[in-house]
MDTraj code that builds the backbone (N, CA, C; nanometers):
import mdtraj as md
import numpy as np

residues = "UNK UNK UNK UNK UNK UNK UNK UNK UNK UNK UNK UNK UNK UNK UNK UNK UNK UNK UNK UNK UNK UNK UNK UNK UNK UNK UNK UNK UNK UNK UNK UNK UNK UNK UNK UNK UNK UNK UNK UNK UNK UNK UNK UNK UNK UNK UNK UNK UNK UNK UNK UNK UNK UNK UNK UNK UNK UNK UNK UNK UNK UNK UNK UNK UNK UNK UNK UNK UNK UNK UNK UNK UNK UNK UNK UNK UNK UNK UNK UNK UNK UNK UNK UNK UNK UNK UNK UNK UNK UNK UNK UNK UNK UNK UNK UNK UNK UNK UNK UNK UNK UNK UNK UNK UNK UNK UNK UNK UNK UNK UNK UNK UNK UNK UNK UNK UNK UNK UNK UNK UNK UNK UNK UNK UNK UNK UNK UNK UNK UNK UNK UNK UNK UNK UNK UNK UNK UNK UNK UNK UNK UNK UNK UNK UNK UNK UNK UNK UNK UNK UNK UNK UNK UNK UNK UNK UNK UNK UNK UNK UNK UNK UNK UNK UNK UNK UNK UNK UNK UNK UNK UNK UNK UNK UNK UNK UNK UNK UNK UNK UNK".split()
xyz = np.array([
    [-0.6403, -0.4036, 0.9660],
    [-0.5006, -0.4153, 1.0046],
    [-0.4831, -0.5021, 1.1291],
    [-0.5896, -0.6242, 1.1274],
    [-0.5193, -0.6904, 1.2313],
    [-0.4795, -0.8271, 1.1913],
    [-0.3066, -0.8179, 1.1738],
    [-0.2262, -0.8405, 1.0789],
    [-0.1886, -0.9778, 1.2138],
    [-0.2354, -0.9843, 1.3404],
    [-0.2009, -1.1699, 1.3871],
    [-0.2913, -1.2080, 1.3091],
    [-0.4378, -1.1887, 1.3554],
    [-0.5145, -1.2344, 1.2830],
    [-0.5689, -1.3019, 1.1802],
    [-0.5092, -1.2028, 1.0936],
    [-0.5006, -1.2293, 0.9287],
    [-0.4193, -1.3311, 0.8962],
    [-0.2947, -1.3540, 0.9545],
    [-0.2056, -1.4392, 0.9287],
    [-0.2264, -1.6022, 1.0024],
    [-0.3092, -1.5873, 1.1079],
    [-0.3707, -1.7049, 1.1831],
    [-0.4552, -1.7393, 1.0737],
    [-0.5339, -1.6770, 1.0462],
    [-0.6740, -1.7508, 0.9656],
    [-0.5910, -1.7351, 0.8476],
    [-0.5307, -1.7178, 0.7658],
    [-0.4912, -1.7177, 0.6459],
    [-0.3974, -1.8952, 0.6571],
    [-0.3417, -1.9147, 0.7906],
    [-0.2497, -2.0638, 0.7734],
    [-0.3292, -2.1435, 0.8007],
    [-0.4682, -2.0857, 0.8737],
    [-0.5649, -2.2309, 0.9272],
    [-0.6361, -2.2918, 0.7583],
    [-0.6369, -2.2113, 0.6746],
    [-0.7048, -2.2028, 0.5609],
    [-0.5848, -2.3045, 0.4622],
    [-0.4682, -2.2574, 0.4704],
    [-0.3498, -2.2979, 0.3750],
    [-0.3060, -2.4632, 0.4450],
    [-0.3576, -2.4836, 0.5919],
    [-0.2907, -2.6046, 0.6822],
    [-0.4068, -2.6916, 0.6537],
    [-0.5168, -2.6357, 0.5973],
    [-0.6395, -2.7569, 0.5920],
    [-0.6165, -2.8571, 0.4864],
    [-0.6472, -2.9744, 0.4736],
    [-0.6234, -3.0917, 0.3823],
    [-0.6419, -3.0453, 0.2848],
    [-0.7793, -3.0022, 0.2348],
    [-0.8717, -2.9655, 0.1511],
    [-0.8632, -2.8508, 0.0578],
    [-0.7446, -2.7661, 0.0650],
    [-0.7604, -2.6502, 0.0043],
    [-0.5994, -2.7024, -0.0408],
    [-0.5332, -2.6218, -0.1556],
    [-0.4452, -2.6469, -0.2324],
    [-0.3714, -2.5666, -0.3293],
    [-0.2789, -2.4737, -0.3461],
    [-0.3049, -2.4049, -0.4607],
    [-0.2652, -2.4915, -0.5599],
    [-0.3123, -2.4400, -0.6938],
    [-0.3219, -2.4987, -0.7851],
    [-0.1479, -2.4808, -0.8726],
    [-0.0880, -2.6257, -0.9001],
    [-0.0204, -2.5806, -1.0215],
    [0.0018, -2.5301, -1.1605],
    [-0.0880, -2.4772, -1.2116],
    [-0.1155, -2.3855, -1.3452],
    [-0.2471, -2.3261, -1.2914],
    [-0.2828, -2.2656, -1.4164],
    [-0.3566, -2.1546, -1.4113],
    [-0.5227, -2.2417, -1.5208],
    [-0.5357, -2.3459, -1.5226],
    [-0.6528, -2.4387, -1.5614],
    [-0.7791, -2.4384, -1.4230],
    [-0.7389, -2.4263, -1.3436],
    [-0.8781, -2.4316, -1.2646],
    [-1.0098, -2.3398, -1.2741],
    [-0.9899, -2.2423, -1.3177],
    [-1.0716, -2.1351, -1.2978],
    [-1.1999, -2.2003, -1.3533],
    [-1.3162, -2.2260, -1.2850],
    [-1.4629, -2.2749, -1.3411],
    [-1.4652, -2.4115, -1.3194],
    [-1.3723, -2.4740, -1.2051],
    [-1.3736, -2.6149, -1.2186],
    [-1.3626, -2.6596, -1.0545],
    [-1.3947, -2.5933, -0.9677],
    [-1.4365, -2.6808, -0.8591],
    [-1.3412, -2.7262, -0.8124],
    [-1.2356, -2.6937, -0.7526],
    [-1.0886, -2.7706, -0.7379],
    [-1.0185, -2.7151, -0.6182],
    [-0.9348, -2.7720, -0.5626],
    [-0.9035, -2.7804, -0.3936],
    [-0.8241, -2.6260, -0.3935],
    [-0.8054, -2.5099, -0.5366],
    [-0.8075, -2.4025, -0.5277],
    [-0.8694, -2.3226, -0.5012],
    [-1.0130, -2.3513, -0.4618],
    [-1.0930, -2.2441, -0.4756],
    [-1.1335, -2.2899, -0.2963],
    [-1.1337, -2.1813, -0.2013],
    [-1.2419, -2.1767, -0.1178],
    [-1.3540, -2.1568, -0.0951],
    [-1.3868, -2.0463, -0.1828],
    [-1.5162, -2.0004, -0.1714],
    [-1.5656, -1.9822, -0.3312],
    [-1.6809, -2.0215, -0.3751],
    [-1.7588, -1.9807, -0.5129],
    [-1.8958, -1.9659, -0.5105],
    [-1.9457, -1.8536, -0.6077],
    [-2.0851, -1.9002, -0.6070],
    [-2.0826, -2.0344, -0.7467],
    [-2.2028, -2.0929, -0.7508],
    [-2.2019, -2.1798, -0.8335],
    [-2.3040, -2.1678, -0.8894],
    [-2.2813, -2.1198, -1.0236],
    [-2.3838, -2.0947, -1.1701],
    [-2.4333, -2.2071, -1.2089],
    [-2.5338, -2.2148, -1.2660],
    [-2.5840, -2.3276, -1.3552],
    [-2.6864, -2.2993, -1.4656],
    [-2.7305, -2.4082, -1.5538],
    [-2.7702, -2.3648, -1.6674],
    [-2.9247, -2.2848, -1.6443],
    [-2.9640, -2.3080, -1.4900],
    [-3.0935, -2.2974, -1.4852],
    [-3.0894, -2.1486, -1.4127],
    [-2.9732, -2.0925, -1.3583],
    [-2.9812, -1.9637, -1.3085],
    [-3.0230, -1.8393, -1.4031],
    [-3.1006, -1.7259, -1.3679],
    [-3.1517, -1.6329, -1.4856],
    [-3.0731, -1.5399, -1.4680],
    [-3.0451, -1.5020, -1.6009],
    [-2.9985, -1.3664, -1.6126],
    [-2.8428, -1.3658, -1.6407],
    [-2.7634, -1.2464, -1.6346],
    [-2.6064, -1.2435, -1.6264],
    [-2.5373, -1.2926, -1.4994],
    [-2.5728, -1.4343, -1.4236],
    [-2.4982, -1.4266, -1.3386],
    [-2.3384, -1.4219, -1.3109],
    [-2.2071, -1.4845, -1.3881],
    [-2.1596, -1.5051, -1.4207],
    [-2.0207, -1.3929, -1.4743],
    [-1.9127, -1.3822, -1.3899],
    [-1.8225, -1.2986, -1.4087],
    [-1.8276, -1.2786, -1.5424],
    [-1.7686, -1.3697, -1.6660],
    [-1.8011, -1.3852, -1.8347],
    [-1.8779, -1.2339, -1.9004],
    [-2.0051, -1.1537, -1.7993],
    [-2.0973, -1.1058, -1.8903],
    [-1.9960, -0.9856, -1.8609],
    [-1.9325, -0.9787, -1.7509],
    [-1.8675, -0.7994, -1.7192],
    [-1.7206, -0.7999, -1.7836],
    [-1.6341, -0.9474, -1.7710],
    [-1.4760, -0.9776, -1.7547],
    [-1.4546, -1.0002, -1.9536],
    [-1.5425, -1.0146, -2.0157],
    [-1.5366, -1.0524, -2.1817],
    [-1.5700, -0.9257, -2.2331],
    [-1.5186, -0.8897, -2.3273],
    [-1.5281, -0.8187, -2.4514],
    [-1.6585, -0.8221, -2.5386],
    [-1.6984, -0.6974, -2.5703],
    [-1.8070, -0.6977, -2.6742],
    [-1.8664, -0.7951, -2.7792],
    [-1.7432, -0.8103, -2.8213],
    [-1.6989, -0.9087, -2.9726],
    [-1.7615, -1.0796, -2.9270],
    [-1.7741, -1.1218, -2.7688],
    [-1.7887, -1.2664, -2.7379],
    [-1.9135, -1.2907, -2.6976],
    [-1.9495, -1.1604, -2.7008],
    [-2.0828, -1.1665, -2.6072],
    [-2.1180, -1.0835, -2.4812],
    [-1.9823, -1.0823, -2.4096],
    [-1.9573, -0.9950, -2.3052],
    [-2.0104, -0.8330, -2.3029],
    [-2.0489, -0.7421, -2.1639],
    [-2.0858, -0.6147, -2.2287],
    [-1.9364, -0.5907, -2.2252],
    [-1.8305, -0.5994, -2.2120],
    [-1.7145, -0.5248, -2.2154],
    [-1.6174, -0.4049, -2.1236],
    [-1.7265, -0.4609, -1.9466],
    [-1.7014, -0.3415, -1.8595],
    [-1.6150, -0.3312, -1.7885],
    [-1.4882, -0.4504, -1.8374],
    [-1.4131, -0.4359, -1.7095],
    [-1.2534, -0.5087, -1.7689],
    [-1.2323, -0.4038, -1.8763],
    [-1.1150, -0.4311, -1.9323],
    [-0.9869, -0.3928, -1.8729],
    [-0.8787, -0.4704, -1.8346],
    [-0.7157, -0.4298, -1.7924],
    [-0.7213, -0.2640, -1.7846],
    [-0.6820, -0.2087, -1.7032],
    [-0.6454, -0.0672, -1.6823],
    [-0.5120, -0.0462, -1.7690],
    [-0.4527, 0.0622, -1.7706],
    [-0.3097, 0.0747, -1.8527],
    [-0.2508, 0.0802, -1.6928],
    [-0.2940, 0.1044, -1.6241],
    [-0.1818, 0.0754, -1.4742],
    [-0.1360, -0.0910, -1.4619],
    [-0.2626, -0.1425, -1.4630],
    [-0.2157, -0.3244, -1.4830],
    [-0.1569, -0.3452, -1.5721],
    [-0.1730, -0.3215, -1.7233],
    [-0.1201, -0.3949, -1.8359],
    [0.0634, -0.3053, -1.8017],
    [0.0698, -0.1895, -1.7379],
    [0.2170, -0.1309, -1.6939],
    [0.2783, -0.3040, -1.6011],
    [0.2221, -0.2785, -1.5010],
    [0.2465, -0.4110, -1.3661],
    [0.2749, -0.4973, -1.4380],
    [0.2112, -0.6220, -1.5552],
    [0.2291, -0.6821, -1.6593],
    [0.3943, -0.6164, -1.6493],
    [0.3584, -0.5988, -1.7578],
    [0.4961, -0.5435, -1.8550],
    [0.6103, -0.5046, -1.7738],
    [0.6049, -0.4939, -1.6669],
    [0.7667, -0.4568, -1.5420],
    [0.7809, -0.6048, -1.5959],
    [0.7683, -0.7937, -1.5622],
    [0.8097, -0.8310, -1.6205],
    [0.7745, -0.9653, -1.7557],
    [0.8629, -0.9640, -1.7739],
    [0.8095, -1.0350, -1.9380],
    [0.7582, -1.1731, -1.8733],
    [0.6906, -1.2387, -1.9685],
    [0.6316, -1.3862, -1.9702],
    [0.5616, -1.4305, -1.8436],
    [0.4886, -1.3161, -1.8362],
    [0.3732, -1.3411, -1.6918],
    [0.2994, -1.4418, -1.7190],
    [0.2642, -1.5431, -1.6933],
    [0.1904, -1.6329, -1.7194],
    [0.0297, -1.5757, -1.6966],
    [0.0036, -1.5221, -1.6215],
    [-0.1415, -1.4338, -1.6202],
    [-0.1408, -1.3698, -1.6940],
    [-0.1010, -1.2856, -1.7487],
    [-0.0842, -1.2034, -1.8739],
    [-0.0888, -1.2473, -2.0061],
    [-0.0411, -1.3821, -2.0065],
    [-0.0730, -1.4069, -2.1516],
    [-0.1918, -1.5221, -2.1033],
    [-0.3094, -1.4753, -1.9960],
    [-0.4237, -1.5363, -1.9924],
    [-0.5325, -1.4012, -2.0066],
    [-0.5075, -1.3367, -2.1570],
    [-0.5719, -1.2425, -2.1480],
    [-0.5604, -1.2392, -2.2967],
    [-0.6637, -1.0975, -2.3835],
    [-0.6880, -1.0994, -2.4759],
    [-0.7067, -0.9626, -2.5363],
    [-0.7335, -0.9039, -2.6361],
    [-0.7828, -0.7584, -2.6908],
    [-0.8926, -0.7979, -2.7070],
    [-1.0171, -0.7070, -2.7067],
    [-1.1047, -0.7082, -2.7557],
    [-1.1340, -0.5440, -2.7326],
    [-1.3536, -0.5389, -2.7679],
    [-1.3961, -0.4342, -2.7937],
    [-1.4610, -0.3980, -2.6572],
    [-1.4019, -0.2992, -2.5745],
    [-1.4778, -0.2876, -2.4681],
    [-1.6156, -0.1844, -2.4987],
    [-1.7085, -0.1824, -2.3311],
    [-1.8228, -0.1186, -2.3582],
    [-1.8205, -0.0049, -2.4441],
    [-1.6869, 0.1301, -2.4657],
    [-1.7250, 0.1972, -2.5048],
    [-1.6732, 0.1893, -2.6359],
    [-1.6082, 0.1395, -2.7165],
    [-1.6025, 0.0658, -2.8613],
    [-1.4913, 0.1090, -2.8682],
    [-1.3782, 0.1043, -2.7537],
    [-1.1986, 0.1011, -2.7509],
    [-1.1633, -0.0378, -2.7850],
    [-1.0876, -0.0602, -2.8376],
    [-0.9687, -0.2098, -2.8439],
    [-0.9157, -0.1800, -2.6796],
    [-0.8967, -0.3007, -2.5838],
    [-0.9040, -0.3427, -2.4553],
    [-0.8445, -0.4737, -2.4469],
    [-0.7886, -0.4508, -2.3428],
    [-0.7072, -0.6262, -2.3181],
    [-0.8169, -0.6697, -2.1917],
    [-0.9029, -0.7610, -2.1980],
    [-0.9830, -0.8135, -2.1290],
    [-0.8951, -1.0105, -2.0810],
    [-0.9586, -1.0362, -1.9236],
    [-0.9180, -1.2000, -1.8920],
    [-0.9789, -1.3202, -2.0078],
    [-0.9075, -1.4331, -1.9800],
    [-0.9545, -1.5286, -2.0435],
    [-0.9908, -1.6284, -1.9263],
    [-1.0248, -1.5342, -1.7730],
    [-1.0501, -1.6224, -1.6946],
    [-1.1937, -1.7036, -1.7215],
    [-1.2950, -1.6314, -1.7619],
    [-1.4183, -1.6604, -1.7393],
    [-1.5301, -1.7130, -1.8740],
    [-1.4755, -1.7768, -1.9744],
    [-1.5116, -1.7682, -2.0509],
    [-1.7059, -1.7985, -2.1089],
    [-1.7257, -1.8638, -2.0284],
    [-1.8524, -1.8617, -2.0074],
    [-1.9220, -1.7459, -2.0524],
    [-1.9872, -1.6904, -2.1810],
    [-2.1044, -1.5924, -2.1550],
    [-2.1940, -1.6305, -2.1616],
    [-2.2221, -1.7440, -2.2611],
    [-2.3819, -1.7791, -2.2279],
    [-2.3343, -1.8566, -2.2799],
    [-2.4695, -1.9891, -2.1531],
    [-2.5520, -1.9047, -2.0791],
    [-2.5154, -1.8594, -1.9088],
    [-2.3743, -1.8006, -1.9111],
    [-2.3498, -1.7752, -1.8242],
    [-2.3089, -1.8605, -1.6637],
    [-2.3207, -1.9968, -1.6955],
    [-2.2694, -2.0230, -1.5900],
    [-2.1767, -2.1251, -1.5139],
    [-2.0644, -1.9973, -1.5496],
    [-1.9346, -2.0029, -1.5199],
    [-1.9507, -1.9932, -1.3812],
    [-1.8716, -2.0743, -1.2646],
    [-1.8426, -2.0536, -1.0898],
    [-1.8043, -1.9031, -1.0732],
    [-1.8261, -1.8514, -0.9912],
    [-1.7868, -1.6896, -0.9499],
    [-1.7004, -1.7301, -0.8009],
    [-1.5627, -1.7347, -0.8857],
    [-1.4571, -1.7476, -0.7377],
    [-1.4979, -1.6124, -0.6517],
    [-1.4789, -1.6536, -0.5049],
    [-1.4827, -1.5214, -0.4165],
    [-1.3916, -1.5087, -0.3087],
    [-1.3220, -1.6411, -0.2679],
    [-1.2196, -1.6291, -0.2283],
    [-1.1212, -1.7579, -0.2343],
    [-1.0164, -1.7462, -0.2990],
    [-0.9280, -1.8249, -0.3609],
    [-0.8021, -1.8895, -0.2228],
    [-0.7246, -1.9915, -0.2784],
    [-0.6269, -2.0339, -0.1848],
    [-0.5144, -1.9195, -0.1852],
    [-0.5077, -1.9109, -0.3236],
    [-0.3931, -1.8007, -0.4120],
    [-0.4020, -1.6613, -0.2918],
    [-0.5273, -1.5897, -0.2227],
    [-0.5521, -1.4808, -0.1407],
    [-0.4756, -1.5442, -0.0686],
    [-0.5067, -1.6436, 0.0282],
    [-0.4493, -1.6711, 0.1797],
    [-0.2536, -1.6964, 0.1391],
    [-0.2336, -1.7186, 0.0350],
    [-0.1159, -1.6826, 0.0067],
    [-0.0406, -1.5317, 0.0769],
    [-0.1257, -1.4472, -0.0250],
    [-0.0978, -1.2897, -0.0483],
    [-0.1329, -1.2843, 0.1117],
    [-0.2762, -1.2908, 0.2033],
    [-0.2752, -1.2416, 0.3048],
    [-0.1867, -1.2816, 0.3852],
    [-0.1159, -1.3977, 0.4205],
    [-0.0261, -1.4160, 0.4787],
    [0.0816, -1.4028, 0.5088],
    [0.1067, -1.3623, 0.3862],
    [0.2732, -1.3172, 0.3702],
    [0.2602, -1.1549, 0.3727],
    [0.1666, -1.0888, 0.3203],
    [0.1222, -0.9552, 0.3813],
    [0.1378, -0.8897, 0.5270],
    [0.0951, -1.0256, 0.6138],
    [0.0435, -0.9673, 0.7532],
    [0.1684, -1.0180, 0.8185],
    [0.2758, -1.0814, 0.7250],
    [0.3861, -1.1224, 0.8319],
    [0.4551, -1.0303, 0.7893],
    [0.4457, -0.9515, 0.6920],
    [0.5375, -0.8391, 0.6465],
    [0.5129, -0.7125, 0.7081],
    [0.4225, -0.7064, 0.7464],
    [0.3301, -0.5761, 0.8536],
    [0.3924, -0.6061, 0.9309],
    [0.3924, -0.7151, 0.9961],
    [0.4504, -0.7354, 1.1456],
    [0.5697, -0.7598, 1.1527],
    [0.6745, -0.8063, 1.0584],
    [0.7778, -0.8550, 1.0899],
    [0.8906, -0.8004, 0.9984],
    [0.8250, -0.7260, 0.9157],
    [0.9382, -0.6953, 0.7824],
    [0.9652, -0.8057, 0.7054],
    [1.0346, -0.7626, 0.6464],
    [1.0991, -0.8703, 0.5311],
    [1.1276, -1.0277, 0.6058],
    [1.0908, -1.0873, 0.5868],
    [1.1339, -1.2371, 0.6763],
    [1.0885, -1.3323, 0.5622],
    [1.1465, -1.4681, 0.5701],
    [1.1648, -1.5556, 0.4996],
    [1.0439, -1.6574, 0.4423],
    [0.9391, -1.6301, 0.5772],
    [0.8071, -1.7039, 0.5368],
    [0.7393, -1.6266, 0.4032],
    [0.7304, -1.4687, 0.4278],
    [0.6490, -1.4119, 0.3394],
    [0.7178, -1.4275, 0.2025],
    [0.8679, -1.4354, 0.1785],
    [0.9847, -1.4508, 0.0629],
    [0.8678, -1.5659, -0.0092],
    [0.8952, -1.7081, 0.0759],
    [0.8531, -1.8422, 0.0203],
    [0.7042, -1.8392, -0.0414],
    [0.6568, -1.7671, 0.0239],
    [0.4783, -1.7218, 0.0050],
    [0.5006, -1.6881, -0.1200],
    [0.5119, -1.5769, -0.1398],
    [0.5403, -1.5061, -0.2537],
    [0.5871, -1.6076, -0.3696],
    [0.6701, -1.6683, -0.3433],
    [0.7712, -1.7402, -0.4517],
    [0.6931, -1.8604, -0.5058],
    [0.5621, -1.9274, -0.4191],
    [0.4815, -2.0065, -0.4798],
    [0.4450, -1.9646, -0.5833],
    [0.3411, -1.8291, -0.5528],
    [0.3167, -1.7522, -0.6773],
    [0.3781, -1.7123, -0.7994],
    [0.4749, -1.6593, -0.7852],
    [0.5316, -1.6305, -0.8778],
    [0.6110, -1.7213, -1.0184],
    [0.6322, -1.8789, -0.8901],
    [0.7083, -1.9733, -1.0009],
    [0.5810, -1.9967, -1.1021],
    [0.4936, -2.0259, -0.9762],
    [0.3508, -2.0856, -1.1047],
    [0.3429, -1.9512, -1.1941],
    [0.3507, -1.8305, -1.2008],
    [0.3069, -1.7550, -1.2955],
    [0.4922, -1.6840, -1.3824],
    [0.5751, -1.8327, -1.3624],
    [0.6210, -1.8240, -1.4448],
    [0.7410, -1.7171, -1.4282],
    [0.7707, -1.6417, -1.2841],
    [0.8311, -1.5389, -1.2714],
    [0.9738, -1.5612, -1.2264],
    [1.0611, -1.4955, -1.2221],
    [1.1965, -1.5189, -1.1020],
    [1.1239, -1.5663, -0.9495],
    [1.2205, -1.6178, -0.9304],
    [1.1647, -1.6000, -0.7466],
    [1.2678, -1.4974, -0.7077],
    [1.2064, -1.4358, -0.5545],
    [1.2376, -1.3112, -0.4662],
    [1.3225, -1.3601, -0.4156],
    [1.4639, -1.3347, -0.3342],
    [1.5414, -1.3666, -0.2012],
    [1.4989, -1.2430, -0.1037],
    [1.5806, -1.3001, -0.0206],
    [1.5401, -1.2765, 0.1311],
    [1.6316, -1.0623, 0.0992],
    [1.6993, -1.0395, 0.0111],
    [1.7774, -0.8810, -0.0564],
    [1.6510, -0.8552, -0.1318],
    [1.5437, -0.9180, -0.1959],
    [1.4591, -0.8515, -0.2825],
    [1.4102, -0.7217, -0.2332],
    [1.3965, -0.7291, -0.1512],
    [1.3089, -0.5419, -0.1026],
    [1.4014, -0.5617, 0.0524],
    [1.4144, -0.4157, 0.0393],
    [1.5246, -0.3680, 0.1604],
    [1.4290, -0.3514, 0.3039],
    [1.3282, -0.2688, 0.2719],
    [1.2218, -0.2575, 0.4001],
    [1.1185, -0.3020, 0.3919],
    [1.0265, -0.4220, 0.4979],
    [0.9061, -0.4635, 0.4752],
    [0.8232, -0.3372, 0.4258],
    [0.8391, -0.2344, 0.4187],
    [0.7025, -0.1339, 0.3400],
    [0.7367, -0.1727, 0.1736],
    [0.8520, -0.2103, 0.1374],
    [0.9314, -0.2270, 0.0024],
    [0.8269, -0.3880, 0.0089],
    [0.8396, -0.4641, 0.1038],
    [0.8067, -0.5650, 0.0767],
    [0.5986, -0.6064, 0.0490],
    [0.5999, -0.4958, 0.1474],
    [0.4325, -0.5136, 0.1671],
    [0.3870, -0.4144, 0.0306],
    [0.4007, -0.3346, -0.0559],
    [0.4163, -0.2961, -0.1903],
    [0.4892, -0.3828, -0.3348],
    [0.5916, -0.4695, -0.2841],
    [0.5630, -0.5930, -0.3737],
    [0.4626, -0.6592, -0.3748],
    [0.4315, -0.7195, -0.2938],
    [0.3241, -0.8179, -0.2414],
    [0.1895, -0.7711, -0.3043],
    [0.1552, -0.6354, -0.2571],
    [0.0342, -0.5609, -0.3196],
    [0.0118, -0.5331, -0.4745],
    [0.1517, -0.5390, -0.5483],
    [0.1974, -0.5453, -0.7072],
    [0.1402, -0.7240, -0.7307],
    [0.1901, -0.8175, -0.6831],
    [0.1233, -0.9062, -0.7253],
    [0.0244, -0.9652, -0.6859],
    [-0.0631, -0.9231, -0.5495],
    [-0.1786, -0.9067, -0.5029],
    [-0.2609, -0.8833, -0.6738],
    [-0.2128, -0.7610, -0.6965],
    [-0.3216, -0.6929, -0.8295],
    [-0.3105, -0.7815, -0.9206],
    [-0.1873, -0.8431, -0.9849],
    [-0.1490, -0.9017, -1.0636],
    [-0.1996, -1.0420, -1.1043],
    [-0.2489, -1.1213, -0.9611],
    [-0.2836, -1.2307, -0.9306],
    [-0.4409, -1.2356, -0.9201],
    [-0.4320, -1.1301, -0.8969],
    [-0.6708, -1.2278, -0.9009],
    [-0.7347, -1.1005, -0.9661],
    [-0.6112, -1.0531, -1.0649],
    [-0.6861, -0.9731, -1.1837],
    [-0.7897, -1.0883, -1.2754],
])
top = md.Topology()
chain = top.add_chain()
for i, resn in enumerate(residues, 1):
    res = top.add_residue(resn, chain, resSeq=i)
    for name in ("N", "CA", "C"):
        top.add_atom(name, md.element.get_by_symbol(name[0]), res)
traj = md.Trajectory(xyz[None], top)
């Protein structure tokens, strides 16, 4: 909770040349001024390194361990035509349920897909988070937010969307989940 902080290093990150968020949702596995941080897979790494072996379904190859919760696919569904949401799929998870699993990672083998670890899309969310801690509802964290949301296709927020920054720092945390599901 140390919400200057967070919000300092979250704009030094968003003010650098080099970092960018992305306009659609195509980058994922591609090295691009969205991503800050990745590990980087390759054909010669052993084993499951590779989000793909946990984030895919039985049916692709995947073991199937880490399918949409019914709390997310709820978050989803508050509203229609999420653009993340329809970057997703049914399949057979580990324990042989039908499961809505990502289509972030498609890579299973031989696994090597980039393993984002920290995205531009976060310093978004942290920023507008830690100005909402500190400041309530205010207009920077509104605009923050509203990047996100156009790219994933949503309404944008006004400055009436949530009455008390706790209203606001619980939106934010709704598409926190929503966003680097």
């Amino acid at each position: 909770e140390q919400w200057d902080k967070a919000a300092q290093y979250a704009k030094a990150v968003l003010d650098a040349p080099y970092y960018k968020l992305a306009g659609d949702y195509a980058f994922y596995d591609g090295n691009t001024r969205e991503d800050v941080f990745s590990i980087q897979n390759t054909d010669t790494d052993p084993g499951s390194n590779g989000l793909a072996a946990y984030y895919r379904p039985t049916g692709v190859g995947g073991n199937g361990s880490c399918p949409f919760s019914p709390e997310l696919i709820q978050a989803f569904s508050a509203e229609a035509n999420d653009k993340r949401f329809a970057m997703s799929d049914e399949g057979t998870a580990a324990n042989l349920e039908k499961r809505r699993f990502t289509l972030k990672f498609p890579d299973v083998t031989p696994a090597k897909d980039n393993v984002p670890m920290i995205r531009v899309t976060e310093m978004y969310l942290n920023r507008a988070e830690a100005l909402a801690a500190t400041a309530g509802v205010n207009q920077e964290s509104i605009d923050l937010m509203n990047a996100l949301r156009v790219r994933a296709g949503l309404t944008e927020w006004n400055i009436n969307t949530c009455a008390t920054g706790g209203e606001l720092i619980t939106a934010i945390l709704n598409e926190r989940r929503k966003e680097l599901c």
